[in-house]
N, C-alpha and C positions, 0 to 999 in steps of 0.2 A: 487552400486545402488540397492535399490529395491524399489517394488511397495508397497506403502500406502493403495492404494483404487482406484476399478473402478466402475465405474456406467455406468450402459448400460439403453437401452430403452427396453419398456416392448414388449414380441415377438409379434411382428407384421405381417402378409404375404407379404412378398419379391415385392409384388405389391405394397404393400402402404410408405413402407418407405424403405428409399437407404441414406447413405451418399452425401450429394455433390458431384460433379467431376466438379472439382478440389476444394477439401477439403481444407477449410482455418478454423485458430484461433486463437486468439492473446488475450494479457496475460497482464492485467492494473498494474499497481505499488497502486492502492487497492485491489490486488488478487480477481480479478474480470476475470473470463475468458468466452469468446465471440466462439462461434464456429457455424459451418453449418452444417444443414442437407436438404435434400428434400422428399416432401410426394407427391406420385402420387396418382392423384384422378383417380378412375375405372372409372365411368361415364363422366368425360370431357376428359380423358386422357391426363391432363396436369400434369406439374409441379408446387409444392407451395416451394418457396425458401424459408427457415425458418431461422433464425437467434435466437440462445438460448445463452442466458446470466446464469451464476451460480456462485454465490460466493465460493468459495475455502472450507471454514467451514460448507455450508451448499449445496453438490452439488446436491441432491439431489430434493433442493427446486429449477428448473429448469424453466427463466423466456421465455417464444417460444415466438418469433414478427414471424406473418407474413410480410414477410419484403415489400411485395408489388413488389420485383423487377422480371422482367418481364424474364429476363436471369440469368444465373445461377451466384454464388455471388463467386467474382476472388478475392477482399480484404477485409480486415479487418484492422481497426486499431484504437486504443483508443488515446486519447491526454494524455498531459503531466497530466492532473490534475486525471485520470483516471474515469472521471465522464461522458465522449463523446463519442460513436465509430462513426466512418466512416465505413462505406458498399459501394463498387462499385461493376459494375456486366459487364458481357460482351456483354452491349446494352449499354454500357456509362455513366447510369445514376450514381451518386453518391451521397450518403443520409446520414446526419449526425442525429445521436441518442441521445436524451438526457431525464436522469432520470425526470419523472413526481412523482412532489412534495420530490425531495431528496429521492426518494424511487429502492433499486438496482434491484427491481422486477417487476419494473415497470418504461417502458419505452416508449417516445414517437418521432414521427418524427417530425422536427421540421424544419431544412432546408437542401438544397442542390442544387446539379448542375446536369450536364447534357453535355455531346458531342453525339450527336445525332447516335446511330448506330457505336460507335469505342468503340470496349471491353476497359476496364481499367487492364493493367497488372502489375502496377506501385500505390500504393499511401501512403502519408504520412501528415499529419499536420505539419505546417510553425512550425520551432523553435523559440521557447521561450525568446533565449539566456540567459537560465538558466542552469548551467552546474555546478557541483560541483563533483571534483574528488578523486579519495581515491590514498594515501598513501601507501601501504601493506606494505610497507619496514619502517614506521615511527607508525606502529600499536599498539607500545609497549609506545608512547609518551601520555607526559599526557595532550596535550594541544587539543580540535577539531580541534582548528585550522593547527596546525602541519598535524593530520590525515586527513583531508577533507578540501580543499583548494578552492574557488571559481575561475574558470578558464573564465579569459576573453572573451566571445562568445558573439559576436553581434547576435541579432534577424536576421530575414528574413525578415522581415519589421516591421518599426515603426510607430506608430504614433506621433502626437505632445506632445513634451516633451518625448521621448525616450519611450515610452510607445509600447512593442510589441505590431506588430499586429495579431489578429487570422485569420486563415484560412486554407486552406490546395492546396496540389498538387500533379497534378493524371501526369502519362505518358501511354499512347494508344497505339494500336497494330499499330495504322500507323503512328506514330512515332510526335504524337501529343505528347506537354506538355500544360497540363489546370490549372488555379491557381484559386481559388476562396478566396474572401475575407471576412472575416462578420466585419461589419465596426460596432460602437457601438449600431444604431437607431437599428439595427436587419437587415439592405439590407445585399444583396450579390451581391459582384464585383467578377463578372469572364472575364476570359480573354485566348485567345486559341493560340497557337504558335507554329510552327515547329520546330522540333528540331535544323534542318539543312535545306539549301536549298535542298538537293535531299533526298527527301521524304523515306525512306525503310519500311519494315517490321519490325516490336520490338516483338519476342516470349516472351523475360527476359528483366527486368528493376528493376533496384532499385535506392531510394532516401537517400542520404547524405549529411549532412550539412556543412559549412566551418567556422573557429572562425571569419572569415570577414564580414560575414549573405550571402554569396551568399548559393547556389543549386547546388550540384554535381547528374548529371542524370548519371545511368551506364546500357546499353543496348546492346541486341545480338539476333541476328535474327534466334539462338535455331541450329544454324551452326560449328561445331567446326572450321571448313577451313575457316569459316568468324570473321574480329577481334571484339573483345568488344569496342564500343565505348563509350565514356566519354564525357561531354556536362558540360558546366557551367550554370547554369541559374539564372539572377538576377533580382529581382522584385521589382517593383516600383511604386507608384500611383502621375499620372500626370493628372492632371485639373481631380479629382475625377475619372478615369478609371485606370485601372490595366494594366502595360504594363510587357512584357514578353521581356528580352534580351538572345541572348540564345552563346556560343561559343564553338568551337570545343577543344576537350583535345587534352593530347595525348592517345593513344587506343594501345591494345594486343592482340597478339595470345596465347592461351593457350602452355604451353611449349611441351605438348603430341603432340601437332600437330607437331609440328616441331622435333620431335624427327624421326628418318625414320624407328624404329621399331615399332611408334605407330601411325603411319601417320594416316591412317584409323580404327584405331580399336577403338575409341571413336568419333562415326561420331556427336555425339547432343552434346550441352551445357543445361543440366535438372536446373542447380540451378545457379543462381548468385547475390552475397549479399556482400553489404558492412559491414565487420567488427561489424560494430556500425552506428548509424543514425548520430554522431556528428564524425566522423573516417574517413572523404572520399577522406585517405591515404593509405589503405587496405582496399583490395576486396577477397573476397573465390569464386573460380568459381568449379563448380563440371560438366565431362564429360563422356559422359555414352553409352552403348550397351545395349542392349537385357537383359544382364547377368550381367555384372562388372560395377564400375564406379571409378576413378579417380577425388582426390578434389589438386586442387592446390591455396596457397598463397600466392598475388601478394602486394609489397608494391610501393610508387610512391614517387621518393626521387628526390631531386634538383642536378643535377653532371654538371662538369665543360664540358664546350666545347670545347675540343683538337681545338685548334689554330694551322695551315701550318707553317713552317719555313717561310717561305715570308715575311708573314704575321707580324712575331715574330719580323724580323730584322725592318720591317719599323716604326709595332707599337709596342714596347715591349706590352705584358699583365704584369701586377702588380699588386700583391694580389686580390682586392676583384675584381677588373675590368676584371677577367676571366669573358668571357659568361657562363651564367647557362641555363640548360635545365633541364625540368623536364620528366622523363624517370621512366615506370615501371618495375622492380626487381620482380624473385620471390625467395619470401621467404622460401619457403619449399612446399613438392608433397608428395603426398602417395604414395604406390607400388596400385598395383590391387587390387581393394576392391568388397565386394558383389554390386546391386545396390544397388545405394541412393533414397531412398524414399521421406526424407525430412529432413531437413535440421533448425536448433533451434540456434541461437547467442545469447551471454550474454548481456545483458543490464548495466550491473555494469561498470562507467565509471571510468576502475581503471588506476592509472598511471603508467606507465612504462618511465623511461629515456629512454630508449633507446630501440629499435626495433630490435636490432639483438637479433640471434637463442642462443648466449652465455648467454644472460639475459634471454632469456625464460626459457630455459636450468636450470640455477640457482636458479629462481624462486620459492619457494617452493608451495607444493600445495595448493592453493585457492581456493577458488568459482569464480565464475569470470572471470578465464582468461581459461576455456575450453567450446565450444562450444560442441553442439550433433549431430552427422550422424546416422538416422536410416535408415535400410536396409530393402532389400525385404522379408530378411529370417525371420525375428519381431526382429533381435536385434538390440540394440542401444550402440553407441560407444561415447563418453567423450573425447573428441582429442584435446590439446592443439590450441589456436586460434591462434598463430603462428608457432610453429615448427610441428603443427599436429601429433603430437606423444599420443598416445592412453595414457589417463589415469585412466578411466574406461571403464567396459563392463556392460551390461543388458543383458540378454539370455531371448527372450518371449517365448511362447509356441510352437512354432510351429518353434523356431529355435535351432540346436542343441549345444551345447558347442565343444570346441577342447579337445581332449583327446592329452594326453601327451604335446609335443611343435607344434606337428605337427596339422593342422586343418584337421580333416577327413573332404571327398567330403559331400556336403551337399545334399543330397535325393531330386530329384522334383517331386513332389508329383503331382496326377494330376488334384487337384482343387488348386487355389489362398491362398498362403500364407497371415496369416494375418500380418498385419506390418501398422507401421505409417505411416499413410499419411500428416501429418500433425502435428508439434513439438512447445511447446513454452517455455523457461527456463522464471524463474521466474524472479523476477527486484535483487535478492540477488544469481540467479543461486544457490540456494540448491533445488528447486523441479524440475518438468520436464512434462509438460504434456502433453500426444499424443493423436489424435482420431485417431482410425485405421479405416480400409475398414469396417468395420459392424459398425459404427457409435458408439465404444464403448470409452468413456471417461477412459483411466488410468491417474494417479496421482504417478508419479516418484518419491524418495527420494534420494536424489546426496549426499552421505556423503562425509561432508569437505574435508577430510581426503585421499579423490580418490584412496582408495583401499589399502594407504599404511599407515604403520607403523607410529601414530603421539599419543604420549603420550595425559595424559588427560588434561593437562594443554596449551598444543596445541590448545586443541579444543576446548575447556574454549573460548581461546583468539580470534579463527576463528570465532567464536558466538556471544562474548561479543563486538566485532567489527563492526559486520554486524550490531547488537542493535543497538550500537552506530550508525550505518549510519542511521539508518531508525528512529533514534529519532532524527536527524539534520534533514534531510529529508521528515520527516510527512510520508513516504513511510509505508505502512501495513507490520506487520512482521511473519505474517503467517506463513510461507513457514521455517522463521528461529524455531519456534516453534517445526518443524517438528523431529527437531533434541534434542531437549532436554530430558532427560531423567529424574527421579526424582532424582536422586542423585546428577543431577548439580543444580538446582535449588535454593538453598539455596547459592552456591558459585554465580551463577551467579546473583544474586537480591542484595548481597553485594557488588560484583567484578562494575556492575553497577552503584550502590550509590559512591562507592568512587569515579569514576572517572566523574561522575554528580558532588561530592562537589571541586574537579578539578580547576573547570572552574570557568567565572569569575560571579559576583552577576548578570551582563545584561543577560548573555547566560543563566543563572539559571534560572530566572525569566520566562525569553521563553519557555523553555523547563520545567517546573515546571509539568505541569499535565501530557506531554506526558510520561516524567517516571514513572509518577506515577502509569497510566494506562498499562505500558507495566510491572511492576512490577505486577500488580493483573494476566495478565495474564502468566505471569511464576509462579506462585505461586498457577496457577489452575491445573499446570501437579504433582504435590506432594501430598500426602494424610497428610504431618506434616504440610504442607503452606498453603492447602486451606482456613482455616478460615481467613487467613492473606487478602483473597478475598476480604471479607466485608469491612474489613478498609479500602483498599486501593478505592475500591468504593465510601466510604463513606467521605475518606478526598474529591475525585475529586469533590461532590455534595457540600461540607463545601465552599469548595473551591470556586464553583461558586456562593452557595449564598452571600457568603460575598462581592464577588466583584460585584452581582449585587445590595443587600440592602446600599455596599457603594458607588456605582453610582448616588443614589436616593437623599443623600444631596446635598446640595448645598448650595454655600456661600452667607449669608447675604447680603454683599455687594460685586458687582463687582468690584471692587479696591481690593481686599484681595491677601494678601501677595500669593508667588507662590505655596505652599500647600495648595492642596483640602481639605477641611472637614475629607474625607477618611483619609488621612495620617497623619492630626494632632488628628484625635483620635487614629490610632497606637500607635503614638508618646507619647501620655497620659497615655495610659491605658499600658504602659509600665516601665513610669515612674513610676506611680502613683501604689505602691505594697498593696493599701487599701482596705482590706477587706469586707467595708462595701459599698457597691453598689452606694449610694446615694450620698458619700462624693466624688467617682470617675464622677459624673455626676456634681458636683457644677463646677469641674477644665472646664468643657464642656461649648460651645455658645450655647446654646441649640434651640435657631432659626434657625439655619444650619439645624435643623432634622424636620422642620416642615415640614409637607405634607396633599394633601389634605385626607378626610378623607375615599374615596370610595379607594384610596391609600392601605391606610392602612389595610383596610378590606381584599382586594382581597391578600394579604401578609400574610394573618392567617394560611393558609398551611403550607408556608415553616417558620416561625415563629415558630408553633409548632413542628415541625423537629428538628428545634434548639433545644428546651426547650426541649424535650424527650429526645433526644441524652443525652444533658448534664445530664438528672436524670439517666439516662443508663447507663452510664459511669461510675460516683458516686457512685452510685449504685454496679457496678463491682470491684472499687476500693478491697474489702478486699479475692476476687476470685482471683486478681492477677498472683499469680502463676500457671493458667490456661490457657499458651498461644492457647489451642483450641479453646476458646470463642471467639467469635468477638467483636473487639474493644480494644483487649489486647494493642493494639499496641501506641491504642492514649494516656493511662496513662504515656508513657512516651515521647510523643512529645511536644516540649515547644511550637512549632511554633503554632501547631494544638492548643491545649489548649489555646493559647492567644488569638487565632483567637475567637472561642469560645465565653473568654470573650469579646472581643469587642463586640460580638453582643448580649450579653445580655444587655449591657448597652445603645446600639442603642436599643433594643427591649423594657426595661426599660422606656427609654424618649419618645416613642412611644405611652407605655401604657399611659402615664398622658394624652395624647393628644385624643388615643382612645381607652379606656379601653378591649371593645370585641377582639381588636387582639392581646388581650396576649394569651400566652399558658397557655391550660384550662388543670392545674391538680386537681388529685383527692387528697384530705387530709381530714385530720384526725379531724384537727380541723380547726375552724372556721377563727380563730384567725391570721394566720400561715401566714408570708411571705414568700412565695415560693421560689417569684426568689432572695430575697435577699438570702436565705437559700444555694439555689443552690449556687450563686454566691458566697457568704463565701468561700463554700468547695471547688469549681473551682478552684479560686484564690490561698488556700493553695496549690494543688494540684499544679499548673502554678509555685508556686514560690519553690520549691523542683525541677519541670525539665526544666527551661528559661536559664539556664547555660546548654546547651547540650555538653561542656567538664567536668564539672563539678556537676553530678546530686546526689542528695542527696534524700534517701529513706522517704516515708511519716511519720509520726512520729505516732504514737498509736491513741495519740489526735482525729486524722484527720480518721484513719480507722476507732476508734469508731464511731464517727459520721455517716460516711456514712453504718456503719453497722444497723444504727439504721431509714434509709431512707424509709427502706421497710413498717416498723410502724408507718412512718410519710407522706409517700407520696405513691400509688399507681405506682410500677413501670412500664412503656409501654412495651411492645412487640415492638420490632425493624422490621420494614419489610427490611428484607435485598435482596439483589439482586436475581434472581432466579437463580439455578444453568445453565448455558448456555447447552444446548444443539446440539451444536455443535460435528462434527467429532475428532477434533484432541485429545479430553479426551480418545479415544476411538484406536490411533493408540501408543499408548503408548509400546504395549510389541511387537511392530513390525509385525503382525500379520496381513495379508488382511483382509482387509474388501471389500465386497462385498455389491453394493449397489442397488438402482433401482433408474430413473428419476420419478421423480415424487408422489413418497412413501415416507415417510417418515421411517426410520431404527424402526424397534423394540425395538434395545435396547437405548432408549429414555432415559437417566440420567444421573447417575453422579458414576462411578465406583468407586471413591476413596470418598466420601461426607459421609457413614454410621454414622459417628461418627458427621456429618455439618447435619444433615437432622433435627434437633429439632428446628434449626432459619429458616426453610425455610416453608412456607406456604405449605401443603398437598393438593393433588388435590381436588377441590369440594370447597374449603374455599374461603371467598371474595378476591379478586384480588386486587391490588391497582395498580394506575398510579406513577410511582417510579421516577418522576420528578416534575410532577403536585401536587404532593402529596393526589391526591384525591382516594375516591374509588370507585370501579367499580362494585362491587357486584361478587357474584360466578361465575356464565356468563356474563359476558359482551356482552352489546348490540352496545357499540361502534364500530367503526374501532379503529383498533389499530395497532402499528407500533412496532417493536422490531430492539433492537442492535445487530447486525451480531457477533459481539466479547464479549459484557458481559452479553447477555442476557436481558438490561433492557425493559420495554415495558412500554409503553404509548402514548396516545388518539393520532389521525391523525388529528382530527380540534379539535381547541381550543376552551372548551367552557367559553372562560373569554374574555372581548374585553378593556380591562383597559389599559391604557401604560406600567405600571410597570410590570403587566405579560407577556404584547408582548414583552418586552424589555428582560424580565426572559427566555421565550421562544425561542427568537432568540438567544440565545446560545447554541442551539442545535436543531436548524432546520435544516441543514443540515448533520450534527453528533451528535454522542450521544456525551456526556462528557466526554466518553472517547476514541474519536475520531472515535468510529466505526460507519459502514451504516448502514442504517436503512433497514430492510424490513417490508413490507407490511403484517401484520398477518391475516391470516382469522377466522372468529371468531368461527370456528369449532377447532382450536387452542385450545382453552380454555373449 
């Protein structure tokens, strides 16, 4: 392990700001991370409970809620979709978060619940029964399916027609369980239950799910001499209210208690966590002194019930009719450890046949199957989540290393050690991120590899896999970025295409952009790849406009056969290998492309995007041998270049209808048909690479011509993407970075781009909206909105109110196109 990047807060007097107590932060599957601080005011001498949101790429840009919560804030937690947190505090209240207008830097309250005056020590969001688990052992297959299998997991509750339901559930210090509901009008159904009839004390709780949709509660009253209880809870709505069923487990003593050399020397129980949220067959319980602490794991397996001889003779047992009981096992204990501060489990729900210590053992090293122990001294330990066996180490500052085999005593110094308070491993477990006691954010880097010996073709595959989950998944792949160096990059953007062409045309289809997109950004850590940036931007924008201008036909008559307009003009303009533009328009119904005419207008933007690209393209045709220019890449895509033509000849039958929304070029003479002209050379070009096994070079003919485009037609300047400014360009040689909340870094750009910097607009130059296709002038007076991941930027309200742009628009009102979030720019940005 080492550290990427920390970002601290700007120094403040020890009066006005402090970390939480009890530090909490939790870590979305969009590498969104949520953490606490508190600011005392001088003059009221209160507390302001703050809640700060940061995206992973940009931590710096740091969103503070006052959270409003009146006590200090005991959880956190984001749902499945990672767009919601939950906040509870130790007054009861619990308040769900949600982004205002898709924006990550901007959040609002929106609803919650409430147990009046009982801390919450416990909470989680109702499961999804969405589960989908990995293979390790089947990594090397070519099928997704093989690798990531859908595991049977009922919800927590449904609605009608199987339809999870949302909501979440808290457990309280008096041993309350609260369930709240959000039903779809926007109400909240809550409902409050004891755990048990006799009421205790709960210090520790945690929530796990079962594949049945019940609720595993696991609780301990912070006692080692007292055992951990277990609780089933299952939920259900009768005559419109929420009812609470609750039942007793079975329960444990940690094995340190019972051992009579350790009877008393771990008198607390500090941590206890299920495994995993969807795992509530394994528990980690950690128990601690002053000085050491002890983590033991327990698993909970089904064993036969020894039947009396008596018994035997009167009733034989016979095979399965032995009683079963369910009985907790522990799986494996540490020796004496430094304390435990805090405590980080993997989220990757990988599969294991089997649970014993010989498969663990076996298992080679992964991401995923080690959980983190951080200690008092600031170091962090990587310890197998079943056999607990150390696989990595972190040494912070303020903690020493062992010399030789032996650990020298560690010094107590006579102020407070800084150390984590607080851990979250990422949704792929390759980062790690801690807030320590000065409220200082570090950003962990967990190589695959856990410190041993693994060739480069190793970790090619530990990479190229984790991709793979998080392009079945939709899950953000930040954190795997982290690890990429520029010398795999070009292996792994192939190594991904072949096993994308794999699979089968439905799965392709689905997954069609998100490769595409996770290709631009592996191709932004290379200085040979980055132009490869622009195309792949540039297919993802082709890509939407086509599907949304071939949304906008529609067929003559409602009786028509089962292809839409859309796919029988594919179907045409593939047959059909005719050159000239207008003979491929007669094979067309050309009523199918009517629209009205305010339609058409409002379409002139991305219209002309088409038409410049394709003179752009053309144009570059006899450059070719210049893979640094952008756009190299689409001269030999057939797919791309068809698409293309089809929409010139939608854009074609357009113009008859309404001439002002063709694309306006500049020529030479008067005389000149443009688009057929374009469309000629397209077409040859299309019919040289439409065979992608079989491609054949352009012929002289075809470069003359388009060599001769520049003295026939005005070539456009391309506004390509701007380079993102983002961190992870910038952790490339492994090197800390050192950051601030709230500043934005100095070195603002683009370290490998020198030789990219001539296609990208200079500071001071008009701006454009790089969806909208409009422009915005040098400063922008708009709001404006930017992509977390590619950089793109454009307007926050739309100024068009047509159908066909809302319709345009809603394909990226909640993501950019290439699936990243948006944040909210300020217009000192620009």
């Amino acid at each position: 392990m080492d550290l990427a990047y920390i970002c601290e807060w700007e120094k403040r007097p020890k009066s006005n700001h402090c970390p939480s107590i009890p530090l909490v932060c939790a870590w979305s599957c969009r590498n969104l991370i949520a953490f606490t601080t508190d600011l005392k005011n001088e003059e009221e001498k209160d507390l302001t409970h703050m809640v700060h949101i940061i995206d992973t790429e940009h931590p710096w840009d740091v969103y503070s809620i006052n959270s409003g919560h009146v006590e200090i804030i005991t959880c956190l937690e984001w749902d499945q979709s990672g767009s919601r947190l939950l906040s509870a505090d130790a007054d009861g209240h619990i308040k769900c978060w949600s982004m205002t207008d898709h924006l990550a830097n901007s959040w609002e309250n929106t609803v919650g619940s409430m147990v009046e005056g009982d801390p919450v020590v416990a909470l989680s969001w109702l499961h999804n029964g969405v589960k989908l688990a990995l293979h390790v052992e089947k990594s090397g297959a070519s099928n997704f399916g093989e690798k990531f299998s859908r595991v049977k997991f009922s919800p927590s509750l449904t609605l009608f027609g199987g339809k999870p339901m949302e909501g979440w559930i808290a457990v309280t210090i008096s041993g309350l369980v609260t369930v709240s509901l959000l039903k779809p009008n926007g109400q909240v159904l809550t409902s409050t239950e004891s755990l048990c009839r006799l009421r205790c004390r709960v210090a520790l709780a945690d929530i796990a799910f079962t594949g049945g949709g019940n609720i595993v509660v696991a609780t301990s009253d912070g006692s080692s001499t007292s055992p951990v209880q277990f609780y089933k809870v299952c939920v259900s709505v009768v005559n419109e209210k929420c009812k609470i069923d609750t039942e007793i487990l079975p329960s444990l003593f940690m094995r340190c208690t019972t051992d009579p050399a350790r009877k008393d020397k771990y008198p607390a129980i500090t941590h206890l966590k299920f495994l995993a949220r969807d795992m509530s067959e394994q528990v980690l319980l950690c128990a601690s002194n002053q000085n050491t602490s002890i983590v033991e794991c327990w698993s909970l397996r089904k064993e036969g019930l020894p039947v009396n001889n008596i018994f035997q003779q009167i009733s034989p047992v016979v095979g399965d009719k032995q009683p079963m009981i369910l009985k907790w096992r522990i799986l494996s204990a540490t020796n004496d450890l430094d304390r435990v501060s805090a405590v980080a489990l993997p989220k990757l729900p990988i599969s294991l046949t089997n649970t014993d210590l010989k498969v663990a053992n076996d298992t080679k090293f992964f991401p995923g199957l080690g959980l983190a122990l951080a200690f008092h001294d600031g170091s962090v330990h990587i310890v197998h989540r079943l056999s607990l066996q150390t696989m990595a180490v972190f040494y912070g500052s303020s903690s020493q290393r062992p010399v030789d085999e032996q650990t020298i005593k560690r010094q107590r110094t006579a102020g407070p050690l800084v150390h984590f308070k607080a851990m979250q491993l990422s949704w792929t477990s390759l980062a790690l991120v801690g807030i320590d006691n000065h409220g200082k954010l570090s950003m962990l880097r967990i190589i695959p590899s856990m410190g041993h010996a693994l060739d480069m073709n190793m970790s090619l595959r530990h990479l190229l896999f984790l991709l793979e989950y998080c392009m079945v998944t939709g899950y953000d792949w930040w954190d795997i970025l982290l690890h990429v160096q520029p010398s795999m990059v070009q292996n792994l953007v192939e190594k991904l295409h072949e096993e994308y062409m794999r699979q089968n045309a439905a799965l392709q289809q689905v997954l069609s952009t998100r490769i595409v997109a996770m290709k631009a950004s592996l191709c932004k850590l290379s200085s040979s790849t980055v132009a490869r940036v622009c195309d792949y931007h540039a297919k993802l924008f082709l890509i939407a406009i086509s599907c949304t201008l071939k949304s906008l036909l529609r067929p003559h008559f409602l009786n028509t056969p089962d292809k839409s307009p859309g796919d029988r003009l594919t179907e045409i303009c593939s047959k059909i290998t005719d050159i000239d533009i207008d003979k491929v328009m007669i094979n067309l119904k050309t009523e199918e492309f009517v629209l009205e005419m305010t339609t058409l207008q409002s379409l002139q933007q991305l219209i002309q995007w088409v038409g410049d690209f394709v003179l752009y393209l053309l144009a570059s045709l006899p450059n070719q041998g210049s893979p640094v220019r952008p756009g190299h890449s689409f001269l030999r895509d057939g797919a791309a270049l068809g698409m293309l033509r089809e929409l010139m000849v939608v854009i074609r039958i357009w113009g008859l209808l309404k001439p002002s929304c063709l694309p306006v070029y500049t020529a030479t003479s008067d005389t000149q048909d443009s688009m057929s002209l374009l469309f000629r050379l397209l077409t040859k070009l299309w019919l040289c690479c439409r065979d992608e096994n079989h491609p054949t070079e352009p012929d002289d003919t075809l470069i003359d011509e388009c060599c001769l485009l520049p003295s026939q037609l005005l070539i456009p300047n391309i506004d390509w993407l701007p380079i993102n400014d983002g961190i992870i360009s910038k952790l490339q040689n492994k090197q800390l970075v050192r950051l601030q909340f709230g500043k934005a870094p100095g070195l603002i750009g683009y370290t490998v781009s020198s030789q990219f910097d001539a296609f990208v607009r200079a500071p001071g130059q008009p701006k454009i909206d790089h969806l909208r296709r409009l422009h915005l002038g040098a400063y922008p007076t708009e709001e404006c909105k930017s992509c977390t991941r590619c950089g793109c930027v454009t307007m926050l309200k739309s100024p068009n109110k047509t159908t066909a742009v809302k319709q345009w628009e809603q394909r990226w009102i909640k993501n950019c196109l290439c699936g990243g979030l948006w944040r909210r720019m300020p217009l000192s940005y620009f």
